[in-house]
PDB file of N, CA, C and O in Angstrom:
ATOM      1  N   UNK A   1      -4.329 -22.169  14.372  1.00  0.00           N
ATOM      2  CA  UNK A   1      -2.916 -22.433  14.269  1.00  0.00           C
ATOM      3  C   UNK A   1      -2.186 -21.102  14.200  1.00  0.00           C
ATOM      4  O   UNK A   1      -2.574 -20.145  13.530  1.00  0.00           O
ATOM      5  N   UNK A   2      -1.175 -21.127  14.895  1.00  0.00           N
ATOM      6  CA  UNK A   2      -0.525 -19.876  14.677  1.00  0.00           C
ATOM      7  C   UNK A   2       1.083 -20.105  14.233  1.00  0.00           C
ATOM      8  O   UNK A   2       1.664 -21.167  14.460  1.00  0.00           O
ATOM      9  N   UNK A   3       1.669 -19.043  13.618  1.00  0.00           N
ATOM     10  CA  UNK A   3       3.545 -18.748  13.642  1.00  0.00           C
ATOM     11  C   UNK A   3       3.993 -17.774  14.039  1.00  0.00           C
ATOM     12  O   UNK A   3       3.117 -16.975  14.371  1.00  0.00           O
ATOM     13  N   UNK A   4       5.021 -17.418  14.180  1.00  0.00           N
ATOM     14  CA  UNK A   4       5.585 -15.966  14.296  1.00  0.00           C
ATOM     15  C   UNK A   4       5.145 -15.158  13.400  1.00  0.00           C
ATOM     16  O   UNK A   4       5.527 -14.002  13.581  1.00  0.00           O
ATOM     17  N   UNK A   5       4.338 -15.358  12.298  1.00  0.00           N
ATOM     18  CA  UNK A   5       3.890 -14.223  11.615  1.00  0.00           C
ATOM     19  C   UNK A   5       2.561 -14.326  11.806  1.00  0.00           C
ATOM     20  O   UNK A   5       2.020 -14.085  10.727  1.00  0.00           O
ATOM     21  N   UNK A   6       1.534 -14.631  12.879  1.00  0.00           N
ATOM     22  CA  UNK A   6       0.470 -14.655  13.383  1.00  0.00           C
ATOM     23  C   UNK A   6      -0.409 -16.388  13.332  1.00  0.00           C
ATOM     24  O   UNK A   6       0.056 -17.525  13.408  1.00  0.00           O
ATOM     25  N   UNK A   7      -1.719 -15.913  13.184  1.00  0.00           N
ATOM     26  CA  UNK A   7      -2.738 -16.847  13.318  1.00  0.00           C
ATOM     27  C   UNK A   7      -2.876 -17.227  11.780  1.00  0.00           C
ATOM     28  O   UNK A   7      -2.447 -16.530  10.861  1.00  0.00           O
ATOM     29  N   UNK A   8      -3.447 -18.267  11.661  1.00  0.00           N
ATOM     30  CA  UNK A   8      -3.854 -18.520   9.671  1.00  0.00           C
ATOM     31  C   UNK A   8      -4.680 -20.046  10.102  1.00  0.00           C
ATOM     32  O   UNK A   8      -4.716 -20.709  11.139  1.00  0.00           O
ATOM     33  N   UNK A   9      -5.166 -20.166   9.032  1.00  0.00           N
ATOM     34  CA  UNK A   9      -6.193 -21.310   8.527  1.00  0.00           C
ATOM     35  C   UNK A   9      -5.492 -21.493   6.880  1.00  0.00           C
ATOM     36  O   UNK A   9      -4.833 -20.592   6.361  1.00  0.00           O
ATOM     37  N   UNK A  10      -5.789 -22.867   6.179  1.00  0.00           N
ATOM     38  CA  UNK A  10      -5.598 -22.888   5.427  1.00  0.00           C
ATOM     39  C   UNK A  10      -6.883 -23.333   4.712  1.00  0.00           C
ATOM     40  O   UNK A  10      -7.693 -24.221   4.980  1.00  0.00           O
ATOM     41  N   UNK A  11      -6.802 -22.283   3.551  1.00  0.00           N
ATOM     42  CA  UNK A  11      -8.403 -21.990   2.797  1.00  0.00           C
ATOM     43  C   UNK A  11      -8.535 -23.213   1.932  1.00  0.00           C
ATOM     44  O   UNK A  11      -9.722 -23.305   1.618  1.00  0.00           O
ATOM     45  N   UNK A  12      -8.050 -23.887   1.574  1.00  0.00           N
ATOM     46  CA  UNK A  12      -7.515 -25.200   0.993  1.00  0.00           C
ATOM     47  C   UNK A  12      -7.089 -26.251   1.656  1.00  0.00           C
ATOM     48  O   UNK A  12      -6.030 -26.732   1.252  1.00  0.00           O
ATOM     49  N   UNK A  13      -7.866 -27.008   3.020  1.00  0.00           N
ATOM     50  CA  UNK A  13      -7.426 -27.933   4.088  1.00  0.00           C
ATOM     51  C   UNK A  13      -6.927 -29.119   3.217  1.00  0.00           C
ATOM     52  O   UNK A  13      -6.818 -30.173   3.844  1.00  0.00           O
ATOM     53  N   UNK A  14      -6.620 -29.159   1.977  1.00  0.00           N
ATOM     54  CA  UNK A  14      -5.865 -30.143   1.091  1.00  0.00           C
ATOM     55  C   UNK A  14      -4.450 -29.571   0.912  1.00  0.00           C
ATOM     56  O   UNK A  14      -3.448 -30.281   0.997  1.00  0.00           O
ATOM     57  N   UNK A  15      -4.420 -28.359   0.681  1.00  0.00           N
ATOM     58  CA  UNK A  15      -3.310 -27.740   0.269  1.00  0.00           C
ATOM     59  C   UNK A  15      -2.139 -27.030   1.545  1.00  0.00           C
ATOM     60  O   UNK A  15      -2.257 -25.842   1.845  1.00  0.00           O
ATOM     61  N   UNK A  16      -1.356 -27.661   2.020  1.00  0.00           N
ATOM     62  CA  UNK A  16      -0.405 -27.267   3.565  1.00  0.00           C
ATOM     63  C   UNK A  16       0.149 -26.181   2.820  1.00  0.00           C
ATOM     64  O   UNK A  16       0.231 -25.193   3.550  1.00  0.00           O
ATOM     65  N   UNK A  17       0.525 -25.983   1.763  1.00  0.00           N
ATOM     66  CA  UNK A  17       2.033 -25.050   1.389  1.00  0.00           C
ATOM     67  C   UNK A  17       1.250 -23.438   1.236  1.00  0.00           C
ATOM     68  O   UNK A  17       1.839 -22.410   0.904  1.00  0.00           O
ATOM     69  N   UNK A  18      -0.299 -23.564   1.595  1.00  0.00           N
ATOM     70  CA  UNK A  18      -0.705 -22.098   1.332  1.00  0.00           C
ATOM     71  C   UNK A  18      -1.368 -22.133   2.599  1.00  0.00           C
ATOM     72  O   UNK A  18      -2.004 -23.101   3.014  1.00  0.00           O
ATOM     73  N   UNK A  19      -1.165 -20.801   3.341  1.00  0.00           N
ATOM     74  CA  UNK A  19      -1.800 -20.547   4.128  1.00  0.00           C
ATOM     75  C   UNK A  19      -2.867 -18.721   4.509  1.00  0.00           C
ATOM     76  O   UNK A  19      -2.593 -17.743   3.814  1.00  0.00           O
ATOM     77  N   UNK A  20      -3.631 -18.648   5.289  1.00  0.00           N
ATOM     78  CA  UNK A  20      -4.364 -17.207   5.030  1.00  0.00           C
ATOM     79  C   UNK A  20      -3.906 -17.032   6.643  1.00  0.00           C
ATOM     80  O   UNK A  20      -4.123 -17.819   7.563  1.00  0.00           O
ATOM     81  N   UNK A  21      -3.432 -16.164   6.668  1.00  0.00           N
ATOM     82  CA  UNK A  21      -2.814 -15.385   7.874  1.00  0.00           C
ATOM     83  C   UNK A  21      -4.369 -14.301   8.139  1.00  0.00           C
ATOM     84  O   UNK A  21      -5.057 -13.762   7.273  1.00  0.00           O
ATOM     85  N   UNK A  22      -4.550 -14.273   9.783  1.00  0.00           N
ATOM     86  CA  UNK A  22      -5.691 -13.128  10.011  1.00  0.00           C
ATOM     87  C   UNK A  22      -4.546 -12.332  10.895  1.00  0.00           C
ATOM     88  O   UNK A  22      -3.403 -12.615  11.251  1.00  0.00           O
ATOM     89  N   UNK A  23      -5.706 -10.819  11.132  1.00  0.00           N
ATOM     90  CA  UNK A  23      -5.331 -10.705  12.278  1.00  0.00           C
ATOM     91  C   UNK A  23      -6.120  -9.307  12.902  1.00  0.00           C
ATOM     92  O   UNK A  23      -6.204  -8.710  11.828  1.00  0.00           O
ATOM     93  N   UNK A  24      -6.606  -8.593  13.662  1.00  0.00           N
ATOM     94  CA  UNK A  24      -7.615  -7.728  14.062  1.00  0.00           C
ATOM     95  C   UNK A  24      -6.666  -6.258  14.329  1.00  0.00           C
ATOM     96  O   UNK A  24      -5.772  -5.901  15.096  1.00  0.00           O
ATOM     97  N   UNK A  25      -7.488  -5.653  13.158  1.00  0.00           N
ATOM     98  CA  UNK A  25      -6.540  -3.969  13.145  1.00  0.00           C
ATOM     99  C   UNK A  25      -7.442  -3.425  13.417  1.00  0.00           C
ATOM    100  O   UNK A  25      -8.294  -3.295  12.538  1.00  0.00           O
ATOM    101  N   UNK A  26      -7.685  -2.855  14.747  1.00  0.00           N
ATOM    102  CA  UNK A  26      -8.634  -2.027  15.353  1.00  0.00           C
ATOM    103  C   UNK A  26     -10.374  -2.063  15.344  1.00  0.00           C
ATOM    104  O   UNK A  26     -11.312  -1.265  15.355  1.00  0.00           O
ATOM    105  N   UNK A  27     -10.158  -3.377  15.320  1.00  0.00           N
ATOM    106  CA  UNK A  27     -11.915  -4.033  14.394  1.00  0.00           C
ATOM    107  C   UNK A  27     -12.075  -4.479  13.391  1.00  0.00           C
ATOM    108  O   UNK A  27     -13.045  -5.139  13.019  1.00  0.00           O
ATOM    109  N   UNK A  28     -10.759  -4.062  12.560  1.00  0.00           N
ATOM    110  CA  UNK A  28     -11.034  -4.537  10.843  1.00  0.00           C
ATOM    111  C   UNK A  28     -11.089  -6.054  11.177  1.00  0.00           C
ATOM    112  O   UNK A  28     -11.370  -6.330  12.344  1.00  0.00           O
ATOM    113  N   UNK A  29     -10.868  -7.035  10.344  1.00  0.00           N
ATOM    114  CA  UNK A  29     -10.427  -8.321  10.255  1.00  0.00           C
ATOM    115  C   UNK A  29      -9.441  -7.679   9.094  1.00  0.00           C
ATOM    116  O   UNK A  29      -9.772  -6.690   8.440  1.00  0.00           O
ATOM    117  N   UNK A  30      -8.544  -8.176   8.974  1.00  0.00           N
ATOM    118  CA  UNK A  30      -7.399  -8.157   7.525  1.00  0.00           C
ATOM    119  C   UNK A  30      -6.580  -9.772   7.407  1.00  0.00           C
ATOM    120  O   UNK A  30      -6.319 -10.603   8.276  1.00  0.00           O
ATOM    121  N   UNK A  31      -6.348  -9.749   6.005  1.00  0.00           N
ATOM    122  CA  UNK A  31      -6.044 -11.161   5.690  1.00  0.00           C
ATOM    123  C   UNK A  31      -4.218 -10.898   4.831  1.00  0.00           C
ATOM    124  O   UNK A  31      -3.595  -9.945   4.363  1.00  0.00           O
ATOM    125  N   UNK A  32      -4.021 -12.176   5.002  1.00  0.00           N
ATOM    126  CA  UNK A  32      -2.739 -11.812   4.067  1.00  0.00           C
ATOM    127  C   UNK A  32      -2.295 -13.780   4.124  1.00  0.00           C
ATOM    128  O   UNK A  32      -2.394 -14.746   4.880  1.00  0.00           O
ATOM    129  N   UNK A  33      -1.705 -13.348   2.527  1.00  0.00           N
ATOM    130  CA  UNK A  33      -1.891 -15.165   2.372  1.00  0.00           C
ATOM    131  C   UNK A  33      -0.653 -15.407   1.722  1.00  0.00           C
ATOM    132  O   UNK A  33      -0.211 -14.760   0.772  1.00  0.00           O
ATOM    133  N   UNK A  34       0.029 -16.636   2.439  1.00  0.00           N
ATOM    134  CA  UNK A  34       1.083 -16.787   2.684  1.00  0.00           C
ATOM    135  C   UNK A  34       1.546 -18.331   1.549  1.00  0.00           C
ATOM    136  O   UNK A  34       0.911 -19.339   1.859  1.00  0.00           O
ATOM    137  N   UNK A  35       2.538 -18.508   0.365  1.00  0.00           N
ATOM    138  CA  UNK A  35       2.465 -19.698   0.052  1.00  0.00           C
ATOM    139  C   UNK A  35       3.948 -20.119  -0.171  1.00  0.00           C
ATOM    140  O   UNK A  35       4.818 -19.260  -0.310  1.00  0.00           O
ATOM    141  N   UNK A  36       4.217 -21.408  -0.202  1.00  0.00           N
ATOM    142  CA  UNK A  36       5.394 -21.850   0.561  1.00  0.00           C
ATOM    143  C   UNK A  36       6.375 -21.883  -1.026  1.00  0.00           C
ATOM    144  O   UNK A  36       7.585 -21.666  -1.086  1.00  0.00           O
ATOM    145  N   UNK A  37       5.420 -22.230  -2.266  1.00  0.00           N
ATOM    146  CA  UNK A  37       6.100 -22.263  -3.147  1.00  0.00           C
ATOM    147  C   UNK A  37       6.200 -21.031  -4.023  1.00  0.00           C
ATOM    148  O   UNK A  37       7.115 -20.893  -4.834  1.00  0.00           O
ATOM    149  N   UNK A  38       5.174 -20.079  -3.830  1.00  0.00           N
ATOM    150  CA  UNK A  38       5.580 -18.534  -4.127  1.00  0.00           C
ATOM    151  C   UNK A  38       5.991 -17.551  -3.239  1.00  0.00           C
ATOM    152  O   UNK A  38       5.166 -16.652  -3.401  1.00  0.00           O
ATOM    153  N   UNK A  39       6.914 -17.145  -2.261  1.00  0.00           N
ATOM    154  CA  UNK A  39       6.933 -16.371  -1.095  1.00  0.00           C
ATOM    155  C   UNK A  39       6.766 -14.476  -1.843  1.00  0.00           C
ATOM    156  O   UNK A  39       6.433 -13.419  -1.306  1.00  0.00           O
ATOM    157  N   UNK A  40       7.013 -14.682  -2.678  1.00  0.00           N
ATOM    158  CA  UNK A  40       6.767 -13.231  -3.192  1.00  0.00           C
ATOM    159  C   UNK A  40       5.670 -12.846  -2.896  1.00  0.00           C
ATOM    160  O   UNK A  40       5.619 -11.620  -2.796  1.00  0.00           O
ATOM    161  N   UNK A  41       4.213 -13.664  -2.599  1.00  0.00           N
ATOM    162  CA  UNK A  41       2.969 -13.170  -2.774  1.00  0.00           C
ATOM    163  C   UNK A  41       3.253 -12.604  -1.257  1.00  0.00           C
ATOM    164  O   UNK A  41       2.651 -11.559  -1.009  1.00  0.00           O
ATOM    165  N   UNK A  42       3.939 -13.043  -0.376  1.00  0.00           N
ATOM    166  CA  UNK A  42       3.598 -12.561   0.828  1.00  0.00           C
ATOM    167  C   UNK A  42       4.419 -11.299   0.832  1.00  0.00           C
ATOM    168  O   UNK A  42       4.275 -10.554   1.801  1.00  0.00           O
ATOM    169  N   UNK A  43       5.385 -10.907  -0.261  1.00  0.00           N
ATOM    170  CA  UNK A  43       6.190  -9.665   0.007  1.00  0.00           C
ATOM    171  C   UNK A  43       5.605  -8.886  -0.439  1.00  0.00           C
ATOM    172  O   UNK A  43       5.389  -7.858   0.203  1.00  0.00           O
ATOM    173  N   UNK A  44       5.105  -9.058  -1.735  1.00  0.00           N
ATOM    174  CA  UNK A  44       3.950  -8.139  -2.518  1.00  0.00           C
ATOM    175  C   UNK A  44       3.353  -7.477  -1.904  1.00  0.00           C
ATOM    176  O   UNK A  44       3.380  -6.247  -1.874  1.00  0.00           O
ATOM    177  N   UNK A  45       2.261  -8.709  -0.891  1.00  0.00           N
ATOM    178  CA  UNK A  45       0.817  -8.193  -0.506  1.00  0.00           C
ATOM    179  C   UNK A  45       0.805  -7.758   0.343  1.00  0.00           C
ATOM    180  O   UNK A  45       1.813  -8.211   0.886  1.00  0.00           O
ATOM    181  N   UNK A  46       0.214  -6.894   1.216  1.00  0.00           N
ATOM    182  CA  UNK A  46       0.428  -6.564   2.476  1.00  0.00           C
ATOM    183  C   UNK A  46      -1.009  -7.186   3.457  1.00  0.00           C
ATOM    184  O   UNK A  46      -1.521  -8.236   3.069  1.00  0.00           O
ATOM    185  N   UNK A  47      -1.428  -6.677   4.358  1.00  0.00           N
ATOM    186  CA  UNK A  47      -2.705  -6.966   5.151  1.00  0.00           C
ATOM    187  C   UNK A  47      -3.665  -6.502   4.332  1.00  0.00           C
ATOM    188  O   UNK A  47      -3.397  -5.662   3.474  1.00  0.00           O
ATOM    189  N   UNK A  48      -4.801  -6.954   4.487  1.00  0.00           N
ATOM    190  CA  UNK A  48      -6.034  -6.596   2.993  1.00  0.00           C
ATOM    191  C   UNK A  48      -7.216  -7.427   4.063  1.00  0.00           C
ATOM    192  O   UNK A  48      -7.416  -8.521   4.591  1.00  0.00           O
ATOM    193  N   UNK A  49      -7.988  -5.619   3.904  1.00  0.00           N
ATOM    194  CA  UNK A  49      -9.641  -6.142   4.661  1.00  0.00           C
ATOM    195  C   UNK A  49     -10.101  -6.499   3.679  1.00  0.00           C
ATOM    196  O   UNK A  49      -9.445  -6.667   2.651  1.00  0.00           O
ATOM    197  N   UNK A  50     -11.621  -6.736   3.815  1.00  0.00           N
ATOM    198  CA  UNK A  50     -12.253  -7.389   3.076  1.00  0.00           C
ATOM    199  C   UNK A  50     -12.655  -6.276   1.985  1.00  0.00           C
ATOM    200  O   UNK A  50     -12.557  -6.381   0.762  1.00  0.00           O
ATOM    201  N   UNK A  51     -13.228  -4.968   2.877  1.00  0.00           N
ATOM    202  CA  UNK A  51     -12.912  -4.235   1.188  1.00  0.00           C
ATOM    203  C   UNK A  51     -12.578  -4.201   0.546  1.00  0.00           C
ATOM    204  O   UNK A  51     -13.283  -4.188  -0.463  1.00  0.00           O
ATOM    205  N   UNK A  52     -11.580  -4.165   0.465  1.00  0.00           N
ATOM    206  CA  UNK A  52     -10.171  -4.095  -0.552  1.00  0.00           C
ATOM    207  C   UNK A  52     -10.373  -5.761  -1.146  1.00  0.00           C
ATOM    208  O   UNK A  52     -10.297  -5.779  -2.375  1.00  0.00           O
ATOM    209  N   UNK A  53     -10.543  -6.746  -0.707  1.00  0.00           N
ATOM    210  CA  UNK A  53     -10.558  -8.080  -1.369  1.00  0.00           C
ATOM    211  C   UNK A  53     -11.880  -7.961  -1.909  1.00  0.00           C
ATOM    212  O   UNK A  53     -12.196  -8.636  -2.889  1.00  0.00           O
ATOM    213  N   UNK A  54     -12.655  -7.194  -1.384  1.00  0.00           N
ATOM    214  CA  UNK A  54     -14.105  -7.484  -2.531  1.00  0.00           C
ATOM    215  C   UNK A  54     -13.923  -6.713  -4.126  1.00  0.00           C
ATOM    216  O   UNK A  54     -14.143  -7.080  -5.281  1.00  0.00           O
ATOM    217  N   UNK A  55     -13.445  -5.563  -3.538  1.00  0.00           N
ATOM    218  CA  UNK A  55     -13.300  -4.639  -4.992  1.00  0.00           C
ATOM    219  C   UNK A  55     -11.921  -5.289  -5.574  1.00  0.00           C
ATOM    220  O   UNK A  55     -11.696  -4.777  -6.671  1.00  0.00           O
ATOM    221  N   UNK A  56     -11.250  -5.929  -5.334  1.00  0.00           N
ATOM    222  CA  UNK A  56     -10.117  -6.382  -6.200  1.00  0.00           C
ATOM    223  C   UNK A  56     -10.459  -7.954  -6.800  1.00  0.00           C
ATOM    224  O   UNK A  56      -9.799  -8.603  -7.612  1.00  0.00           O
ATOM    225  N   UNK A  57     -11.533  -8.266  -6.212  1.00  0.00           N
ATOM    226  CA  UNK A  57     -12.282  -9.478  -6.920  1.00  0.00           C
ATOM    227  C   UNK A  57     -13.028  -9.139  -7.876  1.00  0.00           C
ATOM    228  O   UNK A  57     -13.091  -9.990  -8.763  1.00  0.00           O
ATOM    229  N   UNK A  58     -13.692  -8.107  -8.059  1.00  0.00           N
ATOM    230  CA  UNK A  58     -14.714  -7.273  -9.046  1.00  0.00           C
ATOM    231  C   UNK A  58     -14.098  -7.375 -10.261  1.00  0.00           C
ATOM    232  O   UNK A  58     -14.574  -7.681 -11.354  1.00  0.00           O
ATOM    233  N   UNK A  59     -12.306  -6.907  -9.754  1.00  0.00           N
ATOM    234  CA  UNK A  59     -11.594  -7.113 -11.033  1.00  0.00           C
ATOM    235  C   UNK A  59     -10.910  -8.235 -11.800  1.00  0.00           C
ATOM    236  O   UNK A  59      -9.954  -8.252 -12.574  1.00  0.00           O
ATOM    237  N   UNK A  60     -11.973  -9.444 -11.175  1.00  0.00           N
ATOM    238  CA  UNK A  60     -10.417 -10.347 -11.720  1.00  0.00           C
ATOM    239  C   UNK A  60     -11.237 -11.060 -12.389  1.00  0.00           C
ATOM    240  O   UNK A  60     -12.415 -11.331 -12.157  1.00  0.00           O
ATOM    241  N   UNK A  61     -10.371 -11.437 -13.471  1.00  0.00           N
ATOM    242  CA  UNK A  61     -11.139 -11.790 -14.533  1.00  0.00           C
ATOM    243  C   UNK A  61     -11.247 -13.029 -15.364  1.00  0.00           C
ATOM    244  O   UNK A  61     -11.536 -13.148 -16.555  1.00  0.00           O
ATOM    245  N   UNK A  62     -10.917 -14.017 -14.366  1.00  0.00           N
ATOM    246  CA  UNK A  62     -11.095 -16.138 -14.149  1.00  0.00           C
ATOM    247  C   UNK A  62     -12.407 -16.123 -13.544  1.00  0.00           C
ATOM    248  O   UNK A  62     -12.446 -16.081 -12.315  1.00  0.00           O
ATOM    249  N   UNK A  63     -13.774 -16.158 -14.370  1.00  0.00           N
ATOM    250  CA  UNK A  63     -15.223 -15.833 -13.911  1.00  0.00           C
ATOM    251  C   UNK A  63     -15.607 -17.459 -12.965  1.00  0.00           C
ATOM    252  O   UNK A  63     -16.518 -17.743 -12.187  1.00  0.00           O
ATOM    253  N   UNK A  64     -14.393 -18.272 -13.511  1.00  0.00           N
ATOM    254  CA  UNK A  64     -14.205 -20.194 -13.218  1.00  0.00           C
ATOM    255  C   UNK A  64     -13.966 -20.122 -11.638  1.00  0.00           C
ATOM    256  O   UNK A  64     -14.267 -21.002 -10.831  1.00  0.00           O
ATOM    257  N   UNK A  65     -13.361 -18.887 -11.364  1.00  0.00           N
ATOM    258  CA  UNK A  65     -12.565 -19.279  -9.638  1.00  0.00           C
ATOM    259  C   UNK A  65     -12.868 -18.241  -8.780  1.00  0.00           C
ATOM    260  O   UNK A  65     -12.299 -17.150  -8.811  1.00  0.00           O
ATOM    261  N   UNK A  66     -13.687 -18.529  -8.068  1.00  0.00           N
ATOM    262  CA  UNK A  66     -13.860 -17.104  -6.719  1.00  0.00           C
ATOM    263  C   UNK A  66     -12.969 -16.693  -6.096  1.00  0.00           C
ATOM    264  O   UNK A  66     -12.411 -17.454  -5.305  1.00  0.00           O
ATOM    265  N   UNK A  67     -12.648 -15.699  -6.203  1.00  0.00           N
ATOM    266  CA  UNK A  67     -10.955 -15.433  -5.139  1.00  0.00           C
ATOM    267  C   UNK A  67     -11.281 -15.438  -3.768  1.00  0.00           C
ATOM    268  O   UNK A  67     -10.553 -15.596  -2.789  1.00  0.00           O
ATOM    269  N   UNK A  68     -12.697 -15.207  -3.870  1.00  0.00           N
ATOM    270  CA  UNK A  68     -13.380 -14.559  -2.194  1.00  0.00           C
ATOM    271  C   UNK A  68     -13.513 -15.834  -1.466  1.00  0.00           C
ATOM    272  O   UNK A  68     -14.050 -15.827  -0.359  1.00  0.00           O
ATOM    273  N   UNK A  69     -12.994 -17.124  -2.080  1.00  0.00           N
ATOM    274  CA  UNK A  69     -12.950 -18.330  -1.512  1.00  0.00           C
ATOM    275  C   UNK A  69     -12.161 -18.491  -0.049  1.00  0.00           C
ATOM    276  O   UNK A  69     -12.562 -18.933   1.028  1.00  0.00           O
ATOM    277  N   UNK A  70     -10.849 -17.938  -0.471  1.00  0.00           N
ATOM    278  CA  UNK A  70     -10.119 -17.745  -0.069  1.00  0.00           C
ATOM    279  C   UNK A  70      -9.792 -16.916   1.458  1.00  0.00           C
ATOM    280  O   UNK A  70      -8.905 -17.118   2.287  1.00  0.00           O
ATOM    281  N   UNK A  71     -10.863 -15.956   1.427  1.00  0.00           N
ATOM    282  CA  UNK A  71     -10.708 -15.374   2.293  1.00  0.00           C
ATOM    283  C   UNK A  71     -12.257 -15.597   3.008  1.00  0.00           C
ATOM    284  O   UNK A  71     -13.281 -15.386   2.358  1.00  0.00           O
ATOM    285  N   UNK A  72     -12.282 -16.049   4.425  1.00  0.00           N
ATOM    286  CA  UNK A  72     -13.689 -17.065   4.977  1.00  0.00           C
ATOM    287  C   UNK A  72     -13.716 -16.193   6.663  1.00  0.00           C
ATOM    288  O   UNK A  72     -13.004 -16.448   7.635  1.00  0.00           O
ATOM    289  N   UNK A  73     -14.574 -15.348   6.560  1.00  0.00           N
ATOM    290  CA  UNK A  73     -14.481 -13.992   7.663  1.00  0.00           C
ATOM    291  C   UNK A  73     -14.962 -15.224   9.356  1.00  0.00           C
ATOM    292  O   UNK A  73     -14.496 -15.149  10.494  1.00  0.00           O
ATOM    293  N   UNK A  74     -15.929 -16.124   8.838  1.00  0.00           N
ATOM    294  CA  UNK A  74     -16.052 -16.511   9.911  1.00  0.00           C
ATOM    295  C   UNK A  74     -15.011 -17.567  10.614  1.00  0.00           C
ATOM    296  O   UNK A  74     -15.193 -17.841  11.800  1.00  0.00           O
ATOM    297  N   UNK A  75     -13.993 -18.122   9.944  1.00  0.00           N
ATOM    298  CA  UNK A  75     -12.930 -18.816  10.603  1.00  0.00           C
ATOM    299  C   UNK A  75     -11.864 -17.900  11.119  1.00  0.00           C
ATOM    300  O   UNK A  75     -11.140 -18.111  12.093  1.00  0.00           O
ATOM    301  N   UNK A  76     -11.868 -16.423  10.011  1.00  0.00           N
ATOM    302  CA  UNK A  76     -11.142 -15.521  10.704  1.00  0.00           C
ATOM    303  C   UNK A  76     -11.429 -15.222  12.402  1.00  0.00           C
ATOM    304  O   UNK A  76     -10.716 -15.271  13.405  1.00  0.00           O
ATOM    305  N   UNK A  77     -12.973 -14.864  12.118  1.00  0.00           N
ATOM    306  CA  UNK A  77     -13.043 -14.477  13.771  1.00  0.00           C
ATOM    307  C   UNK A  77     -13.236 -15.357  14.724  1.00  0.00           C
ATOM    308  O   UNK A  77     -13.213 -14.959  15.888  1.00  0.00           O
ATOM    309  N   UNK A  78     -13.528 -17.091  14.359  1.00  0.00           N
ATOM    310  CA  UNK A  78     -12.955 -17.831  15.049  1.00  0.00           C
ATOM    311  C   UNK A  78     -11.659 -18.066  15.649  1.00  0.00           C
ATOM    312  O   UNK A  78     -11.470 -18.658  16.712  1.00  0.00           O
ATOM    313  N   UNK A  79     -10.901 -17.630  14.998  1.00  0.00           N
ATOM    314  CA  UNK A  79      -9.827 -17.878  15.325  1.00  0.00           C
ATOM    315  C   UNK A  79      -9.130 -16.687  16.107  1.00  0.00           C
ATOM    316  O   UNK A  79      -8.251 -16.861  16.952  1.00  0.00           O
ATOM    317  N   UNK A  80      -9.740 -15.194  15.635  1.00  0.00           N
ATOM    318  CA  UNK A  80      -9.251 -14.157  16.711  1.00  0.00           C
ATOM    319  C   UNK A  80      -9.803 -14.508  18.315  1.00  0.00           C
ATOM    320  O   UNK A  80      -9.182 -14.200  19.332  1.00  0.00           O
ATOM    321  N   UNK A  81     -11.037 -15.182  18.278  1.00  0.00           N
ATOM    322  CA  UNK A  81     -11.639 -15.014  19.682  1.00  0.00           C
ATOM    323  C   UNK A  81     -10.978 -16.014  20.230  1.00  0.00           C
ATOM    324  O   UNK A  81     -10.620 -15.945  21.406  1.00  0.00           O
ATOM    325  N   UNK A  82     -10.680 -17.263  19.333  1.00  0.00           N
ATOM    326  CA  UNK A  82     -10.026 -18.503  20.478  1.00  0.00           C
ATOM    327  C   UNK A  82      -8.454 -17.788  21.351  1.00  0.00           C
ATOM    328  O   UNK A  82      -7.982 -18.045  22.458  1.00  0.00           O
ATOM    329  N   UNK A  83      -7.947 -16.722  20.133  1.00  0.00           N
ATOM    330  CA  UNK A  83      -6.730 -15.932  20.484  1.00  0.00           C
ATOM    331  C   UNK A  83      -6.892 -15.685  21.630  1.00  0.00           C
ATOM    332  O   UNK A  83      -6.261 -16.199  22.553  1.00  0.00           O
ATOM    333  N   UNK A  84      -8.074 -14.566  21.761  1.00  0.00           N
ATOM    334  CA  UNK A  84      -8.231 -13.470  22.609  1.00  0.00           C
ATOM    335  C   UNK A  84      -8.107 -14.384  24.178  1.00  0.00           C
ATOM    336  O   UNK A  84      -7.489 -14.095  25.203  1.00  0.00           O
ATOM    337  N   UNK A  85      -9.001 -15.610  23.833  1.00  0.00           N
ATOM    338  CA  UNK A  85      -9.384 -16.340  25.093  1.00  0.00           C
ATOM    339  C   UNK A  85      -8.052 -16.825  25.764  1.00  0.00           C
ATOM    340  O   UNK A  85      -7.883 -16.839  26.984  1.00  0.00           O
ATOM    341  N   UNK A  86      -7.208 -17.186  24.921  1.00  0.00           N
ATOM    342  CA  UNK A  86      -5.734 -17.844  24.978  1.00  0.00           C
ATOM    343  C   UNK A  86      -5.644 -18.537  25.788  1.00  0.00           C
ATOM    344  O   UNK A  86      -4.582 -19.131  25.977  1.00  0.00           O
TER     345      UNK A  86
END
């Protein structure tokens, strides 16, 4: 699925009002996640590889909820290649 602010999947196929935006920066994959009832998170955050989401998961400290849920590399690059194919 795509918008004017790119491609996304939603990491929560229950939840419409959040979505994970991809998109391919020179090979990286980078994510950025978009939600309808907080829009700040999307002003906040900027694009974020997975580095950066692994070591900022290291720090978080709800041991109950994986953040890395959230971000799912292989629907990402599903979804760049269906792009690419267009």
């Amino acid at each position: 699925m795509s918008t004017p602010s790119g491609m996304y999947y939603y990491p929560d196929p229950r939840n419409k009002k959040e979505r994970m935006y991809v998109r391919d920066n020179e090979g990286s994959i980078e994510f950025r996640l978009w939600n309808q009832d907080q829009p700040e998170i999307w002003e906040r955050h900027g694009w974020l590889d997975m580095d950066i989401i692994k070591r900022a998961a290291k720090m978080y400290g709800d041991k109950k909820q994986d953040p890395l849920k959230l971000y799912d590399l292989d629907i990402a690059r599903s979804l760049l290649k269906q792009n690419r194919k267009g």
